[in-house]
C-alpha positions in Angstrom: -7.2 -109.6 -32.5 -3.7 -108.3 -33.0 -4.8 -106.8 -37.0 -7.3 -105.0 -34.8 -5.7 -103.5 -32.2 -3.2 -102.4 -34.4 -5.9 -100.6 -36.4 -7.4 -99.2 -33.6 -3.7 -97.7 -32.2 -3.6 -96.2 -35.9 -6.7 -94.4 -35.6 -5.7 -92.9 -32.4 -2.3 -91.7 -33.6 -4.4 -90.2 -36.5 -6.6 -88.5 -34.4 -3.9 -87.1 -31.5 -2.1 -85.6 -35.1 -5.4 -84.0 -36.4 -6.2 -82.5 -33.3 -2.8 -81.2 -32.8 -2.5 -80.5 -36.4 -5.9 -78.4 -36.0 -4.5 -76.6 -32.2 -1.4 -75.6 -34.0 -4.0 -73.9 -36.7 -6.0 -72.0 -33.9 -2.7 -70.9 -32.1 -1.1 -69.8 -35.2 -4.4 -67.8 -36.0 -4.3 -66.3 -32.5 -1.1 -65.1 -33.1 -1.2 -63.9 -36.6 -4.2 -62.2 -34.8 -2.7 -61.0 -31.4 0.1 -59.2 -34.3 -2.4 -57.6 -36.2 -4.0 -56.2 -32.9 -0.7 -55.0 -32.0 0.0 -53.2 -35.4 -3.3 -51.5 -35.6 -2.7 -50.4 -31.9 0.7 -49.3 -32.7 -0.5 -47.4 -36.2 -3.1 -45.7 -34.1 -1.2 -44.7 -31.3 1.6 -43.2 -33.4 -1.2 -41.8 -35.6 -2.8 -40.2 -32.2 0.8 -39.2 -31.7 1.5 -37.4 -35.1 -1.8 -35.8 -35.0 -2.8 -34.9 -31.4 -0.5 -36.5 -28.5 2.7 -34.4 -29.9 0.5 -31.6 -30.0 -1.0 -31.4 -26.6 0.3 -31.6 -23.1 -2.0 -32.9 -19.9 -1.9 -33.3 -16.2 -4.6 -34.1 -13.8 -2.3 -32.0 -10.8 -3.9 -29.0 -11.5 -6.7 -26.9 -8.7 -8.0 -24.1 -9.1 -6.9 -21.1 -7.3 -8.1 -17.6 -6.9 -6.5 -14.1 -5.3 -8.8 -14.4 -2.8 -9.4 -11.0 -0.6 -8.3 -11.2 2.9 -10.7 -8.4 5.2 -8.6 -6.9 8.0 -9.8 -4.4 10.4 -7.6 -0.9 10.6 -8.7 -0.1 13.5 -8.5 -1.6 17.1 -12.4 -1.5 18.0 -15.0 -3.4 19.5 -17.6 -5.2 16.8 -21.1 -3.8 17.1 -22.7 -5.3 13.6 -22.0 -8.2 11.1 -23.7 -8.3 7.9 -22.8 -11.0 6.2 -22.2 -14.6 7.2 -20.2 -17.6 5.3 -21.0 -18.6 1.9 -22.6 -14.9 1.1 -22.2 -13.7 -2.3 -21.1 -9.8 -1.5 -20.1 -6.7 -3.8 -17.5 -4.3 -3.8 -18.0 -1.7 -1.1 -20.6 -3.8 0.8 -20.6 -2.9 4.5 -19.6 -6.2 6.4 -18.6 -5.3 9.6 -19.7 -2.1 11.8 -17.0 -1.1 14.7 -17.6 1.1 17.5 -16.4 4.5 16.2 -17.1 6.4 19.5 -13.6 6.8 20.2 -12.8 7.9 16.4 -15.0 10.2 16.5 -14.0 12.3 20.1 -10.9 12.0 18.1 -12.4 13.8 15.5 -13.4 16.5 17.4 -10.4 17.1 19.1 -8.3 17.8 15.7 -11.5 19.6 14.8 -11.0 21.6 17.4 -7.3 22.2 17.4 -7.8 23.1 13.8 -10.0 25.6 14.9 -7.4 26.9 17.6 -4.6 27.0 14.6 -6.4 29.4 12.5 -6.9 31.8 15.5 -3.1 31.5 16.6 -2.8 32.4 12.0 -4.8 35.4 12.5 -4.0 36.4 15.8 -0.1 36.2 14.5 -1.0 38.6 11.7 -2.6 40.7 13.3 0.1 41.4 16.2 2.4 41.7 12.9 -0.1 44.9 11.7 0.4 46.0 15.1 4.2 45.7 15.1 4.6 47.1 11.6 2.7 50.4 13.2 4.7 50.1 16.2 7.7 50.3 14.0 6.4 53.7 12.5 5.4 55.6 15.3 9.1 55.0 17.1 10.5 56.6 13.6 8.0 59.7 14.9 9.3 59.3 18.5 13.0 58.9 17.3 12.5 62.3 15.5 10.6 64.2 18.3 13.8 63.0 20.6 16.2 64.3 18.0 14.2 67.3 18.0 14.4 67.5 21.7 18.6 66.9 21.9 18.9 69.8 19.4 17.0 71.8 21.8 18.9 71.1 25.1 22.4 70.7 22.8 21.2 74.9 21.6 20.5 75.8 25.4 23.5 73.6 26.3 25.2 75.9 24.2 23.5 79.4 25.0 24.1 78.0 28.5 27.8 77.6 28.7 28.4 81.1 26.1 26.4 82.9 28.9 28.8 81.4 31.8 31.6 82.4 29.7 30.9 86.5 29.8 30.4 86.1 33.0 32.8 84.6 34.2 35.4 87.0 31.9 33.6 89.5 33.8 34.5 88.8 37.4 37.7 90.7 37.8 35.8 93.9 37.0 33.5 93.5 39.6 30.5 93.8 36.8 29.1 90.1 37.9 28.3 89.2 41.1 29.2 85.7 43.0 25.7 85.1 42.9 24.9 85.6 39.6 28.1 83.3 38.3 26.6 80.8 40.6 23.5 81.0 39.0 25.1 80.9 35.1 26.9 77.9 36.3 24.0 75.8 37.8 22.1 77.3 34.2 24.9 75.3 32.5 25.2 72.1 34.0 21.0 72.0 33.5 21.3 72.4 30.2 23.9 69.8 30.1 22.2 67.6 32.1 19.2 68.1 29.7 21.1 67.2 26.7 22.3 63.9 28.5 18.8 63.5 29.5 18.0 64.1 25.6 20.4 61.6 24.5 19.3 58.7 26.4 15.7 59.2 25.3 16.6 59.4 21.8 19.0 56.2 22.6 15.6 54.3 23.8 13.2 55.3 21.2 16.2 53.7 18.6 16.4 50.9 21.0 12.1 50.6 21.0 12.2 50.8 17.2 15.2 47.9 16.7 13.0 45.6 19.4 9.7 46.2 17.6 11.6 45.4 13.9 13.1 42.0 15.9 9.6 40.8 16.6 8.1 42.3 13.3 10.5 40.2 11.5 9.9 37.2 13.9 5.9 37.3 13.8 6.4 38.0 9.8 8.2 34.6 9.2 5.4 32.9 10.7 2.8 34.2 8.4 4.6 35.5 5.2 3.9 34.0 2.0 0.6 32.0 3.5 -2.7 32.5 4.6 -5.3 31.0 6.6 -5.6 27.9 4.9 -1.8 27.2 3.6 -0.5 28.4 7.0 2.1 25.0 8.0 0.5 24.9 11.5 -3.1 25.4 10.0 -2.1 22.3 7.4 -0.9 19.9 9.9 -3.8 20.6 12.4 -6.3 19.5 9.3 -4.1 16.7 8.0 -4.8 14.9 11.9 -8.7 16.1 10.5 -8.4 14.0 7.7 -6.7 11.2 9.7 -9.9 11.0 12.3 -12.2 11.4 9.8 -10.8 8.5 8.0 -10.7 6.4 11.4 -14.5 6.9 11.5 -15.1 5.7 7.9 -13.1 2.7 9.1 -15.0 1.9 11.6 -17.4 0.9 8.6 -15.5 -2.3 6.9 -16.5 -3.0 3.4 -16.3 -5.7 0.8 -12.7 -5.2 -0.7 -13.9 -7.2 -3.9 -16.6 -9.2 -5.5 -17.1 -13.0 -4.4 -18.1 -15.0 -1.6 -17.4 -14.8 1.8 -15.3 -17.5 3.0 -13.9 -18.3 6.8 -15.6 -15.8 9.2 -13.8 -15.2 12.1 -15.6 -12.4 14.0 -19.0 -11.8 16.7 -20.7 -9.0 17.3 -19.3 -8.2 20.5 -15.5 -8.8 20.2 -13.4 -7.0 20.2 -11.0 -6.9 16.9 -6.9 -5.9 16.4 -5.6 -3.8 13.4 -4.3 -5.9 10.4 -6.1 -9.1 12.0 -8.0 -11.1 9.3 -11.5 -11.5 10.0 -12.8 -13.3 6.7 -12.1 -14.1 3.3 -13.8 -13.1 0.0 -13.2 -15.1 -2.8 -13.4 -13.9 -6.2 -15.3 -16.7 -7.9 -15.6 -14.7 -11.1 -12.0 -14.3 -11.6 -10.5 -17.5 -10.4 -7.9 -18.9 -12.3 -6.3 -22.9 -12.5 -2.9 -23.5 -11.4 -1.6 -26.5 -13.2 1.8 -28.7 -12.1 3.4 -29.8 -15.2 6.5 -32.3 -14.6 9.5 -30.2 -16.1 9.7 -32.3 -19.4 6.3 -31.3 -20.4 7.3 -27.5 -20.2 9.4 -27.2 -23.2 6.7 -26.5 -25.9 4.3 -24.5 -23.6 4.5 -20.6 -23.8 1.8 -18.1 -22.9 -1.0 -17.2 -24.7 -1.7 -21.3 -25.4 -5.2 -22.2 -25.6 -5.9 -24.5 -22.6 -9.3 -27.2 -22.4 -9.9 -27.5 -18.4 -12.5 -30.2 -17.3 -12.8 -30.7 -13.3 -14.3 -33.3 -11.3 -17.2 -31.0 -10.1 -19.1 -30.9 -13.5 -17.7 -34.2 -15.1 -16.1 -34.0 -19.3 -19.5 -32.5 -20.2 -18.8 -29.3 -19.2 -15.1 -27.9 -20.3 -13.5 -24.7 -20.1 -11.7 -23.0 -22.4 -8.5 -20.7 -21.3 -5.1 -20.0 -22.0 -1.7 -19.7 -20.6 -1.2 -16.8 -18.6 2.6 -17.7 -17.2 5.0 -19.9 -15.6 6.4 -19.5 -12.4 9.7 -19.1 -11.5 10.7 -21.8 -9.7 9.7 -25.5 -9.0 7.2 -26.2 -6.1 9.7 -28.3 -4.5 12.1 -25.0 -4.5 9.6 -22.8 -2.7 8.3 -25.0 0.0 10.0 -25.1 3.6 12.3 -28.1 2.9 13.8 -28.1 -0.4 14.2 -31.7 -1.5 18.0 -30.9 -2.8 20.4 -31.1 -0.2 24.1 -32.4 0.0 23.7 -34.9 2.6 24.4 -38.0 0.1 20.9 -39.1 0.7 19.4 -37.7 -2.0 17.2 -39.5 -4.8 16.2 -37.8 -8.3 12.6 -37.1 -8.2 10.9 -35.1 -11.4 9.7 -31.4 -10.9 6.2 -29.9 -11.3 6.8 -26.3 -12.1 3.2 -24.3 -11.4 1.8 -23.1 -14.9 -1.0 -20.2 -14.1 -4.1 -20.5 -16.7 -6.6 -17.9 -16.9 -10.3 -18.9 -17.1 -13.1 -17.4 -20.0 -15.2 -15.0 -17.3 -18.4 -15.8 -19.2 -17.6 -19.8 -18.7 -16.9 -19.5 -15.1 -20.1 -17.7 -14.8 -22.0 -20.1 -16.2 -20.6 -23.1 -14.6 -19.0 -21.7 -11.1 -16.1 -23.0 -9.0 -14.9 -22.8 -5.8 -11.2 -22.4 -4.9 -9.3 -25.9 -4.6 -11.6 -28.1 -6.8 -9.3 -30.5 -8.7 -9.0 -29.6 -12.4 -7.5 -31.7 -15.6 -5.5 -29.3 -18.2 -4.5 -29.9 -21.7 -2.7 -27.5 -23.4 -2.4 -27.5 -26.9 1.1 -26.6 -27.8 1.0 -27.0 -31.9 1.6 -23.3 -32.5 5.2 -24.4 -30.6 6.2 -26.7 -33.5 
């Protein structure tokens, strides 16, 4: 009994140091395994590394974006007509919105009308200038015909008072009478009276001519060097033309761009303020992605990169090709309404994303549309950096 319990114990022991023997095998195979899974991951990875991953930069923070067309009335009018309605694809110089243009165009034909009224005052001005300028002439021919009248009463001025003379030279003699020196005298002081007489008409006809070369010179200035269409007052009454004639072509609003309309906010019926956004139009065919790269990625990437875009709308099957248009000029954190710096103390690093702009192949986009703010993954390959 005891020989065979003995043997039995034996057999166990030999058996607990097989199995352990054959555990420790496994685990050591496992392992050598487990090592060379590691190394061929390692080998691969740096080979990915070497080959593409040091090559290429990605982020899945990246939407695309568009310079999307905001429609705003120029004009304070009341809506009569809307064309076009939300998701509507639309052209450049569509009509969208038609405005009451009653008031524009009474407008219209008031600065029509005052135009009118300048051109008259333009001709009626150069015409009283014609008739100034033969004013002017005829008081030369009226200045003459007084001069010619003063040298008249100045030689029977003259005859006058050599007349008075003899006689008077002949009153101690008794030749002249009382009554006839009376009458020499009274000749005399007519004659001199005429001459004054003489004077002051010749005086007025130089005073006629000066105030008729005052106004020819006044009404000249307003018409020299222009004519009825280059006149000043003429040009300004058909400039406030061409200003109500362009508030009636507002009145018509049109597309500003190609692409869909987006967020209409107007009724026929209401009425609508100058510079207030009705709509959008979004350019679908020239809409762009805006990628945010964390600042370490940036130091390879430079514009003109090629760039491989996939979004979330059409899956990995369908991927775009672009390239790097720019980068802006500041972090996102730096432009929004809190900057995350301050000097508080309670402030924790936080890595950047600096927006990186990538333009879109057209003939892509066509073929496979987006819509502004779709969510976009960007890898850009950076190998021509190195």
């Amino acid at each position: 009994m005891a020989d065979a319990a003995k043997a039995n114990f034996e057999t166990h022991d030999a058996e607990e140091a097989a199995l352990r023997a054959r555990r420790g095998a496994q685990r050591k195979l496992w392992i050598q395994r487990l090592a060379m899974v590691v190394a061929v991951g390692a080998v691969a990875w740096g080979a990915y590394y070497y080959l593409i991953g040091r090559n290429n930069v990605s982020t899945d923070n990246a939407y695309v974006n568009g310079e999307v067309g905001q429609v705003t009335p120029l004009m304070a009018a009341q809506v009569v007509e809307v064309r076009v309605s939300d998701t509507q694809a639309v052209k450049k110089g569509d009509v969208l919105v038609v405005l009451d243009a009653t008031d524009a165009r009474i407008a219209l034909a008031q600065a029509e009308a005052d135009l009118a009224a300048a051109r008259r005052r333009f001709l009626q001005t150069r015409a009283a200038t014609g008739a100034l300028s033969a004013q002017i002439n005829a008081s030369g021919a009226d200045i003459a015909r007084a001069r010619a009248q003063l040298a008249s009463a100045g030689a029977d001025l003259a005859k006058a008072t050599t007349d008075l003379q003899r006689r008077e030279a002949l009153v101690g003699s008794g030749a002249v009478s009382g009554e006839e020196l009376t009458t020499a005298r009274r000749g005399r002081d007519a004659a001199a009276a005429a001459v004054t007489s003489a004077r002051a008409v010749v005086a007025q006809a130089e005073a006629g001519r000066s105030a008729a070369q005052g106004q020819y010179a006044a009404s000249d200035a307003l018409v020299a060097g222009s004519n009825v269409n280059t006149d000043p007052a003429v040009l300004a009454a058909q400039a406030k033309v061409e200003a109500a004639k362009l508030d009636v072509e507002r009145a018509v609003i049109r597309a500003p761009i190609d692409g869909i309309v987006t967020g209409r906010k107007v009724q026929v019926g209401q009425r609508v303020a100058q510079g207030t956004a009705i709509m959008s139009i979004v350019p679908v065919g020239q809409l762009y992605v805006e990628a945010n790269f964390k600042e370490r990625q940036l130091q390879k990437v430079r514009a003109g990169m090629p760039v491989e875009v996939t979004t979330d709308l059409y899956g990995s099957d369908v991927v775009y090709h672009g390239k790097v248009v720019g980068i802006a000029g500041g972090t996102g954190a730096s432009t929004s309404l809190i900057p995350a710096q301050n000097a508080t103390g309670n402030w924790i690093k936080v890595v950047q994303r600096v927006p990186v702009r990538i333009a879109l192949d057209p003939k892509e986009l066509a073929a496979h549309p987006l819509r502004v703010g779709l969510s976009t993954e960007v890898d850009i390959d950076v190998s021509s950096a190195n």
